[in-house]
C-alpha positions in Angstrom: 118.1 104.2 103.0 117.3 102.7 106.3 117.2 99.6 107.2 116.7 97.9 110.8 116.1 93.7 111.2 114.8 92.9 114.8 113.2 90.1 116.5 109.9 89.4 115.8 108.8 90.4 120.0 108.9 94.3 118.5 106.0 95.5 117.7 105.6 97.2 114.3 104.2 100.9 115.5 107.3 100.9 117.9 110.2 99.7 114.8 108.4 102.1 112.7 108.8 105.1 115.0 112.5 104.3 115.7 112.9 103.9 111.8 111.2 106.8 111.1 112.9 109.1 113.8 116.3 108.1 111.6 115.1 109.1 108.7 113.6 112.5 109.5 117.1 113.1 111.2 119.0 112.0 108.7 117.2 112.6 105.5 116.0 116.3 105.6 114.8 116.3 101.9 112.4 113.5 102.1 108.6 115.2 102.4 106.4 112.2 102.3 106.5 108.8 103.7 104.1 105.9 103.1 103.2 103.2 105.4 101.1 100.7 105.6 97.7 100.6 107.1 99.1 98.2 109.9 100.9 101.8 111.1 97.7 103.5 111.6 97.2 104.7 115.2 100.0 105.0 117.5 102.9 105.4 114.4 100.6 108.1 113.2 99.8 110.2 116.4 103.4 109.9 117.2 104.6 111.3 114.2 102.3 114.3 114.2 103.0 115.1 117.7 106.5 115.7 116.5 105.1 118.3 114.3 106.8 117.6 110.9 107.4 119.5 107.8 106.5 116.0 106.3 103.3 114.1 105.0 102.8 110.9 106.7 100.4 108.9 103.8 98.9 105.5 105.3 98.1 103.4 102.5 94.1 101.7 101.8 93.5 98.2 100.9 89.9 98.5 99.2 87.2 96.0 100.7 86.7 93.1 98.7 88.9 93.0 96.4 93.1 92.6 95.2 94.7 95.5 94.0 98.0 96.3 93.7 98.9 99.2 95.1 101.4 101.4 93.5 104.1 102.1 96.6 103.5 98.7 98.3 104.3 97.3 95.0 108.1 98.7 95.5 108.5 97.1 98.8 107.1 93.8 97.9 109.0 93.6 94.6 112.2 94.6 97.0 111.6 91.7 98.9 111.0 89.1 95.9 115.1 90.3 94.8 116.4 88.9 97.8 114.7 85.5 97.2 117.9 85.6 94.1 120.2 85.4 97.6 120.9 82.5 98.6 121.1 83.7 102.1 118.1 85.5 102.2 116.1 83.2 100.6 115.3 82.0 104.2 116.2 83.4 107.9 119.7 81.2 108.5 121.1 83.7 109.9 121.4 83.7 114.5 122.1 87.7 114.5 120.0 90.3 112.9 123.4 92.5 112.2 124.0 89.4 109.4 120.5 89.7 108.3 121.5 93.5 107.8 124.6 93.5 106.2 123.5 90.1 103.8 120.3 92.7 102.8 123.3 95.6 102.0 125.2 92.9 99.9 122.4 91.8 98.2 121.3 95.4 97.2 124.7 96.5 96.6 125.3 93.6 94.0 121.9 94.4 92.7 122.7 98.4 91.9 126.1 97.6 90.4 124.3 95.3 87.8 122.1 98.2 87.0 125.3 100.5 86.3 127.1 97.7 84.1 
């Protein structure tokens, strides 16, 4: 739905409130978004502040133990389909626009084998 690849001098609270300013502009029937715990804090207060009709969940890792966690589980699995590009298999690219537009390729490709 949204996708933004930026260097790595960002930090992720300040990427996560740009992407999520886009989608609450742009996506007016979402009413929940997960993050993950490294968004607690600053991602969180900012979000509230803007007073939302939408449910900001931060995910839990449990002490002690792996578990695979239901939503994170989408992301990651996401992530293991573009190992299957070539191109994203590792960071060649000297622009972040072609790291964007190689992961719109790859998911394109991806949905159209679905449909077939």
């Amino acid at each position: 739905m949204v996708l933004w690849v930026h260097s790595a001098s960002i930090s992720d609270s300040l990427s996560g409130e740009i992407l999520l300013a886009c989608v609450i502009k742009h996506f007016k029937k979402i009413r929940k978004v997960w993050a993950d715990c490294g968004y607690r804090g600053y991602l969180e207060e900012w979000f509230y502040r803007r007073k939302p009709r939408r449910e900001l969940e931060i995910t839990k890792r449990p002490r002690g133990k792996f578990v695979v966690q239901a939503k994170r589980w989408v992301v990651e699995r996401t992530f293991g389909w573009f190992e299957g590009s070539r191109r994203l298999a590792k960071d060649y690219e000297q622009l972040p626009e072609n790291s964007e537009s190689f992961i719109y390729i790859c998911m394109i490709r991806i949905m159209v084998k679905r449909l077939v």
